[in-house]
N, C-alpha and C positions, 0 to 999 in steps of 0.2 A: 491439361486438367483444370478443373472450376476449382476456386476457392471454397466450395462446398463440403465438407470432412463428408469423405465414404470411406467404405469398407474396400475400395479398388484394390490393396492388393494381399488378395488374398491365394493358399496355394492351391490348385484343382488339379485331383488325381493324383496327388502328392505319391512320389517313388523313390525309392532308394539313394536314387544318386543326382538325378535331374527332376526339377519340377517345375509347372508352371504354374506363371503369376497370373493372374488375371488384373491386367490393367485399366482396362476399359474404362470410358467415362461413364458411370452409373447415371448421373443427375443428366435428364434429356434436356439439351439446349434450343430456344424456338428455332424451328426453320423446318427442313427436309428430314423429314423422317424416314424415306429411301431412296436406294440412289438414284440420280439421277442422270439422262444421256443428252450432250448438246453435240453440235453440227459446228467445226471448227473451219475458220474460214481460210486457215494456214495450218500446217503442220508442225508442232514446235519441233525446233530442230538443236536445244541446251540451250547457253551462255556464252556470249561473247564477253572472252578477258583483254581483247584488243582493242583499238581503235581506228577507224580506218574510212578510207575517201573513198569513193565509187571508184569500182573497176580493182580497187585493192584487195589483198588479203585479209583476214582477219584469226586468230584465231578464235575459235567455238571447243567448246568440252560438253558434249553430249551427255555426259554422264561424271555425274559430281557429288558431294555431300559437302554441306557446310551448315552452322549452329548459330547461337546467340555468340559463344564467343567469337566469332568472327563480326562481331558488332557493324558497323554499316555496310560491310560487305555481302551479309549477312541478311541484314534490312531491304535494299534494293533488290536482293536475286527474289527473296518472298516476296514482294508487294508486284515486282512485275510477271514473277511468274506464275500466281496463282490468282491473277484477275480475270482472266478469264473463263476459268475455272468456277469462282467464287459469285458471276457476276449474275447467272440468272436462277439464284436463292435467295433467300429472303437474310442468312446472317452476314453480320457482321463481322469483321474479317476479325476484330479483337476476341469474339465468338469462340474463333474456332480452336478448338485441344487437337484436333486432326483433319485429313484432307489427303483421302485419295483419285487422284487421276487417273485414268488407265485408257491412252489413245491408242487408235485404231490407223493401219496406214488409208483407211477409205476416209478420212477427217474427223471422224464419228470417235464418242469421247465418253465413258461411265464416271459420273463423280461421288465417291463417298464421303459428307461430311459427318463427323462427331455421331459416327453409328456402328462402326467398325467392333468387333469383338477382339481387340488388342492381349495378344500373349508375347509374355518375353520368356523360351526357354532356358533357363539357366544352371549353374551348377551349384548349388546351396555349399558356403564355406563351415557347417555345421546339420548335425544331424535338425530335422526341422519337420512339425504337423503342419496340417491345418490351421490358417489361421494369418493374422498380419505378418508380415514379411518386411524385414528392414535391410539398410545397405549391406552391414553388418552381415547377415546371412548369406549374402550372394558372395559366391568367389569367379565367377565369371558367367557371361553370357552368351549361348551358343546361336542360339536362331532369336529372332524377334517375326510373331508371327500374327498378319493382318486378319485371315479368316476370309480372305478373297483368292481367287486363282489369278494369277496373273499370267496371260499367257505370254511364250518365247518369242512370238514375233507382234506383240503391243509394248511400246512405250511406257512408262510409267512416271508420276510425280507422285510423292508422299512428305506431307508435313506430320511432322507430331509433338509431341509436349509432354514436359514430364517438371510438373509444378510450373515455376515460371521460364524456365528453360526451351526451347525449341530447336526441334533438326531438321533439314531437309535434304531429301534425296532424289534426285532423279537421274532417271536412263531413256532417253528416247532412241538411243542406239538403233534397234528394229525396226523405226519408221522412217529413217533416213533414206535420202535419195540412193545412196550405197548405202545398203541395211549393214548391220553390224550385230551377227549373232545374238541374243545375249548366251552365256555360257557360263554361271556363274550360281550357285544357287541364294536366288533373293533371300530369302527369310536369315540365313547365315548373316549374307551383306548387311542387309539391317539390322541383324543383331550387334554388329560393329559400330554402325551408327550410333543406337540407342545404348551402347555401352557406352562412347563416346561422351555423349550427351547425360548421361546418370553421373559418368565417373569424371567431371569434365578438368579435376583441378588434377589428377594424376596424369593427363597426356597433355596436360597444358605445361607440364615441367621444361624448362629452358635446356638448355646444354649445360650452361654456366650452375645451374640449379642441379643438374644430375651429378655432377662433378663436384661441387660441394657434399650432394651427399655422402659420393662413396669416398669422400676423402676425411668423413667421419664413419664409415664401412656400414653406412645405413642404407637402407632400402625400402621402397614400401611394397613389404611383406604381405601374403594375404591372411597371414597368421595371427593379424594385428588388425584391432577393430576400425574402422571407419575414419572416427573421430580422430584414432591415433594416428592417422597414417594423414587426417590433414593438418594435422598438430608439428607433426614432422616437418610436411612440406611449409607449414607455417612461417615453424622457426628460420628454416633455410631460406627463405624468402625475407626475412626479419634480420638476417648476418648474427643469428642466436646459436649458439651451440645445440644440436640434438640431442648430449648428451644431460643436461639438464632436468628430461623430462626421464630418463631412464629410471629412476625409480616407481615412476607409473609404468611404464611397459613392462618395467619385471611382475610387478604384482599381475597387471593382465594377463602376461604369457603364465604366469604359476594357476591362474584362474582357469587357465585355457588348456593348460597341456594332456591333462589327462584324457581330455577328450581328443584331441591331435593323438598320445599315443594309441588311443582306444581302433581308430583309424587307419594309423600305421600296420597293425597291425592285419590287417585284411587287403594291403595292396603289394602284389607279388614280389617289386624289386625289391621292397623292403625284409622280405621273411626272412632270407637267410641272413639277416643282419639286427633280426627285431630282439633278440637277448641283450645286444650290444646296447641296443637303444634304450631299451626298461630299463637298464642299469647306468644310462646316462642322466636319464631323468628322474631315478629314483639321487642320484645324488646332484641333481640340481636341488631337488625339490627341500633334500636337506643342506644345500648351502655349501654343500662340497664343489668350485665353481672348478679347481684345480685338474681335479677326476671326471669332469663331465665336461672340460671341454676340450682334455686330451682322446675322452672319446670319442666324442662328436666329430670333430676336425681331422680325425684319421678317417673315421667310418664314412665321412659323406661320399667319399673318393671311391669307397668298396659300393657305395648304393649307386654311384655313377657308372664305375665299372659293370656292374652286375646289370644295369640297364643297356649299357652298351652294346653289351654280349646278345641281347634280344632283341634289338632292335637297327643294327648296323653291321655290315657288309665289312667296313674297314678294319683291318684286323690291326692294323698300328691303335695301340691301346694310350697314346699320348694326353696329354690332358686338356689340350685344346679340341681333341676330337671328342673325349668324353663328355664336356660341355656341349658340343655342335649334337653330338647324339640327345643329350636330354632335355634340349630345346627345339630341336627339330619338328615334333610334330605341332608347335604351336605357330611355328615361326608367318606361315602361310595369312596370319591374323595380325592386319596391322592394329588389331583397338583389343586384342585381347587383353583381358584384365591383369592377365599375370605378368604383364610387359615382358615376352620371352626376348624381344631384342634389348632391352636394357639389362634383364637378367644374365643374358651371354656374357653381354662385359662384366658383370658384378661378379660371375664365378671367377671368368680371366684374370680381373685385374683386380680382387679383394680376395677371394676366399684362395685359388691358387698364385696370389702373388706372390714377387721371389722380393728378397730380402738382403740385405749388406751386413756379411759376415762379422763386421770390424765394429758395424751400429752399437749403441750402447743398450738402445731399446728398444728390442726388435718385436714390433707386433705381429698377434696371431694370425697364423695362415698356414695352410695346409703346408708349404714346405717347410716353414716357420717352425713347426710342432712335427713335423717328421722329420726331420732335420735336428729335432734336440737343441735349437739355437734359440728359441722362441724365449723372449723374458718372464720369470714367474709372477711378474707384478700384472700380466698382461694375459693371465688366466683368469682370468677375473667374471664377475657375475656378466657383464657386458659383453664379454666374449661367449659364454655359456646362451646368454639370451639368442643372439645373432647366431648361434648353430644350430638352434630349434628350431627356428625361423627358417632357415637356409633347407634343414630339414623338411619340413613342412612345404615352404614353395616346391621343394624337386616331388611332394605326396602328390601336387597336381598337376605337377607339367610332365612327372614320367609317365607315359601313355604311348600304344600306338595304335594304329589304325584298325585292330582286329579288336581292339577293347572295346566290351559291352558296358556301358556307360550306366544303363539303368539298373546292372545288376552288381556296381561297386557303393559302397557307403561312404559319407563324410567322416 
Protein backbone atom coordinates (compact mmCIF):
# COMPACT_ATOMS: atom_id res chain seq x y z
CA UNK A 1 0.00 0.00 0.00
CA UNK A 2 1.26 3.91 -0.96
CA UNK A 3 1.61 6.14 1.82
CA UNK A 4 -1.21 7.92 0.46
CA UNK A 5 -4.41 7.95 3.24
CA UNK A 6 -7.42 6.00 1.45
CA UNK A 7 -10.48 4.81 2.26
CA UNK A 8 -8.89 0.91 1.35
CA UNK A 9 -10.48 -0.73 4.04
CA UNK A 10 -13.54 -0.42 3.91
CA UNK A 11 -16.62 -3.32 4.54
CA UNK A 12 -18.62 -4.48 1.06
CA UNK A 13 -21.63 -6.52 1.47
CA UNK A 14 -21.25 -6.49 5.07
CA UNK A 15 -23.18 -9.84 6.69
CA UNK A 16 -23.70 -11.18 9.77
CA UNK A 17 -20.91 -13.15 10.64
CA UNK A 18 -18.10 -12.74 7.81
CA UNK A 19 -17.39 -9.69 5.73
CA UNK A 20 -15.18 -8.43 3.41
CA UNK A 21 -12.56 -5.71 3.37
CA UNK A 22 -11.83 -4.23 0.38
CA UNK A 23 -8.12 -3.57 0.37
CA UNK A 24 -7.16 -2.72 -2.65
CA UNK A 25 -4.77 0.01 -3.70
CA UNK A 26 -7.12 2.86 -4.56
CA UNK A 27 -4.28 5.62 -5.55
CA UNK A 28 -3.09 4.11 -9.37
CA UNK A 29 0.69 3.88 -9.47
CA UNK A 30 2.51 4.81 -13.03
CA UNK A 31 3.13 1.85 -15.17
CA UNK A 32 0.68 -1.01 -16.52
CA UNK A 33 -2.70 -0.48 -16.08
CA UNK A 34 -3.50 -4.26 -17.44
CA UNK A 35 -2.04 -7.29 -17.18
CA UNK A 36 0.28 -8.16 -18.91
CA UNK A 37 1.72 -11.66 -20.75
CA UNK A 38 5.55 -12.30 -21.39
CA UNK A 39 7.42 -15.39 -23.01
CA UNK A 40 9.73 -17.15 -20.23
CA UNK A 41 12.74 -18.53 -21.31
CA UNK A 42 12.93 -21.09 -18.32
CA UNK A 43 10.25 -22.41 -16.18
CA UNK A 44 10.64 -21.30 -12.52
CA UNK A 45 10.77 -24.31 -10.74
CA UNK A 46 10.85 -22.37 -6.44
CA UNK A 47 14.01 -21.83 -4.38
CA UNK A 48 17.00 -23.37 -3.69
CA UNK A 49 17.89 -23.70 0.32
CA UNK A 50 21.00 -25.69 -0.57
CA UNK A 51 24.03 -25.23 -2.06
CA UNK A 52 25.65 -27.44 -4.33
CA UNK A 53 28.48 -28.37 -7.17
CA UNK A 54 27.37 -29.58 -10.63
CA UNK A 55 26.09 -33.14 -10.86
CA UNK A 56 25.04 -32.69 -6.98
CA UNK A 57 21.95 -32.47 -5.16
CA UNK A 58 20.26 -29.66 -4.12
CA UNK A 59 17.33 -28.99 -2.23
CA UNK A 60 14.36 -26.69 -4.04
CA UNK A 61 10.82 -25.88 -2.18
CA UNK A 62 8.53 -25.26 -4.97
CA UNK A 63 6.18 -23.88 -2.84
CA UNK A 64 6.88 -21.44 0.19
CA UNK A 65 5.79 -18.19 1.97
CA UNK A 66 7.99 -15.90 3.57
CA UNK A 67 7.61 -11.97 4.86
CA UNK A 68 9.62 -8.91 5.83
CA UNK A 69 10.17 -10.70 9.03
CA UNK A 70 12.26 -13.01 7.65
CA UNK A 71 14.47 -9.91 6.89
CA UNK A 72 17.39 -10.86 4.25
CA UNK A 73 16.02 -14.06 3.60
CA UNK A 74 13.20 -12.39 2.82
CA UNK A 75 15.01 -9.78 0.65
CA UNK A 76 16.97 -12.04 -1.73
CA UNK A 77 13.98 -14.72 -2.55
CA UNK A 78 11.85 -11.12 -3.71
CA UNK A 79 14.42 -9.30 -5.59
CA UNK A 80 15.45 -12.70 -7.59
CA UNK A 81 12.32 -13.93 -7.89
CA UNK A 82 10.24 -11.25 -9.22
CA UNK A 83 12.83 -9.84 -11.90
CA UNK A 84 11.68 -11.18 -14.15
CA UNK A 85 8.35 -10.79 -13.87
CA UNK A 86 8.88 -7.03 -13.07
CA UNK A 87 11.35 -6.41 -15.90
CA UNK A 88 9.34 -5.58 -19.09
CA UNK A 89 7.03 -2.71 -17.08
CA UNK A 90 7.83 0.51 -16.81
CA UNK A 91 7.58 0.35 -12.31
CA UNK A 92 9.80 0.34 -10.16
CA UNK A 93 10.08 -2.56 -8.10
CA UNK A 94 9.90 -0.03 -4.76
CA UNK A 95 6.50 0.76 -6.62
CA UNK A 96 4.98 -2.03 -6.23
CA UNK A 97 1.92 -2.91 -3.10
CA UNK A 98 1.39 -6.18 -5.26
CA UNK A 99 2.43 -8.48 -8.07
CA UNK A 100 0.80 -11.43 -9.51
CA UNK A 101 2.32 -14.15 -11.72
CA UNK A 102 0.44 -16.74 -12.98
CA UNK A 103 2.82 -19.30 -15.26
CA UNK A 104 1.82 -21.54 -17.77
CA UNK A 105 3.61 -25.07 -18.38
CA UNK A 106 3.94 -23.78 -22.32
CA UNK A 107 6.54 -20.83 -20.63
CA UNK A 108 3.87 -18.25 -21.27
CA UNK A 109 3.27 -16.05 -18.19
CA UNK A 110 0.11 -13.20 -17.18
CA UNK A 111 1.45 -10.49 -14.87
CA UNK A 112 -0.67 -8.28 -12.49
CA UNK A 113 0.87 -5.29 -10.98
CA UNK A 114 -0.82 -2.88 -8.44
CA UNK A 115 -4.33 -3.50 -10.24
CA UNK A 116 -5.68 -6.43 -8.45
CA UNK A 117 -9.21 -5.97 -6.51
CA UNK A 118 -7.73 -7.27 -3.19
CA UNK A 119 -10.39 -8.86 -0.46
CA UNK A 120 -9.52 -10.28 2.73
CA UNK A 121 -12.55 -12.50 4.10
CA UNK A 122 -12.66 -12.38 7.59
CA UNK A 123 -14.55 -13.02 10.73
CA UNK A 124 -15.22 -9.53 12.44
CA UNK A 125 -14.39 -9.86 16.47
CA UNK A 126 -17.61 -7.43 16.99
CA UNK A 127 -20.74 -6.69 15.68
CA UNK A 128 -19.52 -4.09 12.55
CA UNK A 129 -21.21 -1.57 9.42
CA UNK A 130 -20.02 -0.11 6.79
CA UNK A 131 -17.24 1.68 6.99
CA UNK A 132 -13.35 1.68 8.22
CA UNK A 133 -12.40 -1.50 9.66
CA UNK A 134 -9.53 -1.79 12.13
CA UNK A 135 -7.37 -4.77 13.62
CA UNK A 136 -9.32 -4.51 16.57
CA UNK A 137 -12.51 -5.74 14.63
CA UNK A 138 -11.12 -8.70 12.91
CA UNK A 139 -10.97 -11.98 14.88
CA UNK A 140 -9.67 -14.12 12.25
CA UNK A 141 -9.18 -14.36 8.62
CA UNK A 142 -10.69 -17.03 6.38
CA UNK A 143 -9.70 -16.61 2.71
CA UNK A 144 -7.62 -13.69 1.25
CA UNK A 145 -9.14 -13.18 -2.12
CA UNK A 146 -7.08 -11.75 -5.42
CA UNK A 147 -10.17 -11.42 -8.07
CA UNK A 148 -8.27 -13.56 -10.58
CA UNK A 149 -8.78 -17.34 -11.31
CA UNK A 150 -5.91 -19.20 -10.87
CA UNK A 151 -6.02 -22.18 -12.52
CA UNK A 152 -4.92 -25.99 -10.86
CA UNK A 153 -2.57 -26.81 -13.37
CA UNK A 154 -0.51 -22.96 -13.61
CA UNK A 155 1.97 -22.12 -11.28
CA UNK A 156 1.69 -18.99 -9.36
CA UNK A 157 3.82 -16.02 -7.57
CA UNK A 158 2.06 -13.41 -5.46
CA UNK A 159 3.63 -10.39 -3.49
CA UNK A 160 1.56 -8.13 -1.33
CA UNK A 161 1.75 -5.39 1.12
CA UNK A 162 0.06 -4.32 3.82
CA UNK A 163 1.55 -0.78 4.99
CA UNK A 164 5.09 -1.15 5.10
CA UNK A 165 5.00 -4.96 5.67
CA UNK A 166 5.34 -7.42 2.69
CA UNK A 167 4.59 -11.44 1.96
CA UNK A 168 5.23 -13.64 -0.62
CA UNK A 169 3.94 -16.77 -1.83
CA UNK A 170 4.49 -19.07 -4.39
CA UNK A 171 3.59 -22.54 -5.95
CA UNK A 172 4.99 -23.60 -9.17
CA UNK A 173 4.21 -27.15 -7.99
CA UNK A 174 1.83 -27.75 -11.55
CA UNK A 175 4.58 -26.70 -13.89
CA UNK A 176 7.24 -28.96 -12.72
CA UNK A 177 8.83 -31.52 -14.75
CA UNK A 178 6.80 -34.08 -12.29
CA UNK A 179 3.76 -31.83 -11.86
CA UNK A 180 2.51 -31.63 -8.40
CA UNK A 181 -1.28 -31.34 -8.18
CA UNK A 182 -2.22 -28.29 -6.53
CA UNK A 183 -4.94 -29.52 -4.06
CA UNK A 184 -5.43 -27.06 -1.72
CA UNK A 185 -7.74 -24.13 -1.79
CA UNK A 186 -5.60 -20.84 -2.81
CA UNK A 187 -7.64 -17.93 -1.45
CA UNK A 188 -7.84 -20.02 2.20
CA UNK A 189 -3.80 -20.39 1.77
CA UNK A 190 -3.37 -16.76 1.39
CA UNK A 191 -5.65 -15.96 3.82
CA UNK A 192 -2.77 -17.59 6.14
CA UNK A 193 -0.35 -15.64 4.79
CA UNK A 194 -1.94 -12.27 5.02
CA UNK A 195 -2.94 -13.11 8.43
CA UNK A 196 0.60 -13.92 9.02
CA UNK A 197 1.69 -10.73 7.60
CA UNK A 198 -1.30 -8.35 9.50
CA UNK A 199 -0.74 -10.16 12.89
CA UNK A 200 2.97 -10.55 12.38
CA UNK A 201 4.06 -9.95 16.27
CA UNK A 202 1.64 -12.74 17.70
CA UNK A 203 3.21 -15.79 15.52
CA UNK A 204 6.56 -14.17 15.94
CA UNK A 205 6.22 -15.33 19.76
CA UNK A 206 9.28 -17.57 20.76
CA UNK A 207 8.89 -20.76 22.87
CA UNK A 208 10.60 -19.18 25.65
CA UNK A 209 8.07 -16.12 25.32
CA UNK A 210 4.83 -18.51 25.13
CA UNK A 211 6.06 -20.16 28.27
CA UNK A 212 6.48 -16.97 30.18
CA UNK A 213 3.25 -16.14 29.27
CA UNK A 214 1.23 -18.98 30.60
CA UNK A 215 3.31 -19.18 33.62
CA UNK A 216 1.59 -15.70 34.31
CA UNK A 217 -1.88 -17.88 32.73
CA UNK A 218 -2.03 -15.20 30.12
CA UNK A 219 -2.89 -15.47 26.63
CA UNK A 220 -3.55 -13.51 23.69
CA UNK A 221 -7.19 -13.66 23.74
CA UNK A 222 -9.23 -12.53 20.90
CA UNK A 223 -11.43 -10.92 23.65
CA UNK A 224 -8.86 -8.22 24.06
CA UNK A 225 -8.13 -5.31 21.76
CA UNK A 226 -5.23 -5.22 19.46
CA UNK A 227 -3.04 -2.80 21.45
CA UNK A 228 -3.60 -5.09 24.50
CA UNK A 229 -2.57 -8.15 23.37
CA UNK A 230 0.81 -6.17 21.99
CA UNK A 231 1.21 -4.68 25.30
CA UNK A 232 1.08 -8.19 26.69
CA UNK A 233 3.61 -9.63 24.36
CA UNK A 234 5.43 -6.31 24.96
CA UNK A 235 5.82 -6.74 28.63
CA UNK A 236 6.93 -10.52 28.19
CA UNK A 237 9.51 -9.64 25.84
CA UNK A 238 10.58 -6.55 28.30
CA UNK A 239 11.11 -9.57 31.52
CA UNK A 240 7.93 -7.09 32.93
CA UNK A 241 5.18 -8.67 34.79
CA UNK A 242 1.66 -8.90 32.76
CA UNK A 243 0.14 -8.45 35.66
CA UNK A 244 0.80 -4.84 35.95
CA UNK A 245 -1.23 -3.83 33.22
CA UNK A 246 -4.26 -5.67 34.58
CA UNK A 247 -6.18 -3.05 35.67
CA UNK A 248 -6.50 -1.73 32.06
CA UNK A 249 -7.74 -5.25 30.80
CA UNK A 250 -10.22 -5.17 33.42
CA UNK A 251 -11.83 -1.99 32.53
CA UNK A 252 -11.61 -3.26 28.74
CA UNK A 253 -13.20 -6.54 29.26
CA UNK A 254 -16.12 -4.61 31.64
CA UNK A 255 -16.26 -2.21 28.33
CA UNK A 256 -16.55 -5.22 26.25
CA UNK A 257 -18.52 -8.06 27.92
CA UNK A 258 -21.80 -7.06 27.39
CA UNK A 259 -21.40 -7.28 23.93
CA UNK A 260 -19.32 -10.96 24.25
CA UNK A 261 -22.51 -11.95 26.33
CA UNK A 262 -24.95 -10.44 23.81
CA UNK A 263 -23.13 -13.02 21.42
CA UNK A 264 -23.03 -15.78 23.60
CA UNK A 265 -26.02 -16.02 23.66
CA UNK A 266 -26.88 -17.04 19.94
CA UNK A 267 -24.19 -19.83 19.62
CA UNK A 268 -25.55 -23.25 20.29
CA UNK A 269 -22.92 -24.93 22.63
CA UNK A 270 -23.32 -22.06 24.75
CA UNK A 271 -27.37 -22.14 25.37
CA UNK A 272 -27.71 -24.76 27.69
CA UNK A 273 -25.32 -23.01 29.80
CA UNK A 274 -26.27 -19.17 28.91
CA UNK A 275 -28.21 -18.56 32.55
CA UNK A 276 -24.92 -19.79 34.23
CA UNK A 277 -23.09 -17.38 32.25
CA UNK A 278 -25.49 -13.94 32.64
CA UNK A 279 -25.10 -14.69 36.26
CA UNK A 280 -21.39 -14.88 36.02
CA UNK A 281 -21.06 -11.77 34.54
CA UNK A 282 -23.70 -10.09 36.10
CA UNK A 283 -21.58 -10.58 39.30
CA UNK A 284 -18.29 -9.62 37.64
CA UNK A 285 -19.62 -6.72 36.56
CA UNK A 286 -20.65 -5.88 40.21
CA UNK A 287 -17.29 -7.00 41.71
CA UNK A 288 -18.34 -10.12 43.23
CA UNK A 289 -14.83 -11.71 41.59
CA UNK A 290 -15.48 -14.93 44.27
CA UNK A 291 -19.08 -15.92 42.59
CA UNK A 292 -18.04 -15.31 39.07
CA UNK A 293 -15.20 -17.15 39.05
CA UNK A 294 -16.48 -20.26 40.81
CA UNK A 295 -18.77 -20.15 37.98
CA UNK A 296 -17.06 -19.59 35.17
CA UNK A 297 -14.26 -22.20 35.96
CA UNK A 298 -16.72 -24.98 36.54
CA UNK A 299 -19.04 -24.04 33.57
CA UNK A 300 -16.19 -23.83 30.90
CA UNK A 301 -15.89 -27.68 31.29
CA UNK A 302 -19.89 -28.18 30.87
CA UNK A 303 -19.46 -25.86 27.38
CA UNK A 304 -16.56 -28.18 26.40
CA UNK A 305 -18.35 -31.14 27.31
CA UNK A 306 -21.52 -30.10 25.53
CA UNK A 307 -19.37 -29.42 22.36
CA UNK A 308 -17.85 -32.59 22.64
CA UNK A 309 -21.08 -34.36 22.41
CA UNK A 310 -21.63 -32.62 18.75
CA UNK A 311 -18.89 -32.74 17.35
CA UNK A 312 -16.71 -36.18 18.36
CA UNK A 313 -17.06 -39.91 17.85
CA UNK A 314 -15.03 -40.55 21.05
CA UNK A 315 -17.02 -41.35 23.72
CA UNK A 316 -14.19 -41.28 26.51
CA UNK A 317 -15.44 -37.76 27.88
CA UNK A 318 -11.54 -37.10 29.43
CA UNK A 319 -10.30 -33.72 29.35
CA UNK A 320 -7.66 -33.99 27.23
CA UNK A 321 -10.16 -35.09 24.67
CA UNK A 322 -12.52 -32.36 25.44
CA UNK A 323 -9.79 -29.72 24.54
CA UNK A 324 -8.59 -32.02 21.13
CA UNK A 325 -12.47 -31.82 20.42
CA UNK A 326 -12.86 -27.91 20.63
CA UNK A 327 -9.77 -27.04 18.81
CA UNK A 328 -10.02 -29.53 16.25
CA UNK A 329 -11.80 -27.75 13.62
CA UNK A 330 -9.22 -25.00 13.49
CA UNK A 331 -6.30 -26.99 14.02
CA UNK A 332 -5.83 -27.75 10.02
CA UNK A 333 -4.68 -23.55 9.98
CA UNK A 334 -1.29 -23.11 10.74
CA UNK A 335 -1.66 -18.81 10.84
CA UNK A 336 -5.16 -18.91 12.33
CA UNK A 337 -5.78 -16.01 14.42
CA UNK A 338 -7.04 -17.90 17.35
CA UNK A 339 -3.62 -19.78 17.65
CA UNK A 340 -5.73 -23.23 18.15
CA UNK A 341 -2.24 -25.01 18.56
CA UNK A 342 -1.15 -22.69 21.44
CA UNK A 343 -4.54 -22.70 22.80
CA UNK A 344 -4.51 -26.62 23.20
CA UNK A 345 -1.81 -26.23 25.64
CA UNK A 346 -3.33 -23.24 27.45
CA UNK A 347 -6.54 -25.38 28.22
CA UNK A 348 -4.03 -28.54 29.11
CA UNK A 349 -1.69 -26.95 31.02
CA UNK A 350 -3.46 -23.54 32.63
CA UNK A 351 -7.00 -23.81 32.76
CA UNK A 352 -7.20 -27.77 33.52
CA UNK A 353 -3.99 -27.98 35.36
CA UNK A 354 -3.52 -30.30 38.48
CA UNK A 355 -2.36 -28.88 41.43
CA UNK A 356 -0.21 -30.07 45.00
CA UNK A 357 -2.55 -30.86 47.68
CA UNK A 358 -0.22 -29.82 50.54
CA UNK A 359 0.62 -26.11 48.36
CA UNK A 360 -0.12 -23.30 50.42
CA UNK A 361 -1.35 -21.34 47.49
CA UNK A 362 -3.10 -23.12 45.28
CA UNK A 363 -4.01 -21.24 41.93
CA UNK A 364 -7.15 -21.18 39.97
CA UNK A 365 -7.99 -24.13 37.74
CA UNK A 366 -10.66 -26.14 36.75
CA UNK A 367 -9.54 -28.93 39.22
CA UNK A 368 -8.34 -26.26 41.57
CA UNK A 369 -12.02 -25.00 41.99
CA UNK A 370 -13.64 -28.42 41.70
CA UNK A 371 -11.66 -29.89 43.79
CA UNK A 372 -12.53 -27.18 46.80
CA UNK A 373 -8.65 -26.79 47.30
CA UNK A 374 -8.39 -23.60 45.19
CA UNK A 375 -7.05 -20.48 47.66
CA UNK A 376 -9.78 -17.77 48.19
CA UNK A 377 -7.15 -14.99 47.80
CA UNK A 378 -6.79 -16.44 44.20
CA UNK A 379 -10.54 -15.79 43.18
CA UNK A 380 -9.77 -12.90 42.52
CA UNK A 381 -10.73 -10.03 39.61
CA UNK A 382 -7.79 -11.61 37.55
CA UNK A 383 -9.02 -14.86 37.78
CA UNK A 384 -12.68 -13.65 36.81
CA UNK A 385 -11.12 -11.63 33.76
CA UNK A 386 -9.13 -14.77 32.26
CA UNK A 387 -12.50 -16.84 32.47
CA UNK A 388 -14.28 -14.49 30.24
CA UNK A 389 -11.59 -14.55 27.97
CA UNK A 390 -11.12 -18.33 27.95
CA UNK A 391 -15.06 -18.06 27.59
CA UNK A 392 -14.98 -15.97 24.60
CA UNK A 393 -11.92 -17.68 22.72
CA UNK A 394 -13.99 -21.44 22.91
CA UNK A 395 -17.42 -18.50 21.27
CA UNK A 396 -15.06 -18.89 18.21
CA UNK A 397 -13.23 -21.90 18.04
CA UNK A 398 -16.34 -24.10 18.88
CA UNK A 399 -17.63 -24.66 15.31
CA UNK A 400 -17.90 -27.52 12.98
CA UNK A 401 -17.96 -28.27 9.60
CA UNK A 402 -21.84 -28.04 8.83
CA UNK A 403 -21.84 -24.30 10.48
CA UNK A 404 -23.34 -21.65 8.36
CA UNK A 405 -20.85 -18.88 9.01
CA UNK A 406 -22.88 -16.13 7.35
CA UNK A 407 -25.93 -16.75 9.27
CA UNK A 408 -24.14 -16.68 13.16
CA UNK A 409 -23.44 -13.17 14.77
CA UNK A 410 -20.45 -11.62 16.69
Amino acid sequence: MTSKPTSEKDFEDAIEWVGKIDISNISIIYGNKMPFDISLEQLPAGYAFTSARSGECVEVRYRDFTSTEDGQQFIQRVESSTYNFLQPSLINPSQVDHLLAVCRSDKSATVYVNELELQALVRPARSVEAGPVTKDDIADVESFELGVHIPDDAGFLFLFSIHWRKGLFFDFGPILPDPQPRQYDVAALLGQAYSHVLFQERFSITDDEWNALFAEQWFPFVGLRNKTIDKLISYIRSGWKCDEILGEIVLEVKSRVPKMLESWRKHPPFLQHIEILERAIERFLDDDTISCTSLLFNRIEGILRTNHLSVSTVSMRKQKNLVESAVKAKMKNEKCLLLPHRFNSYLNNIYFADFKPDAQNITISRNSVGHGVASVSEFNIKSSVIGILIVHQLFYLLENDSTDLTKRHP
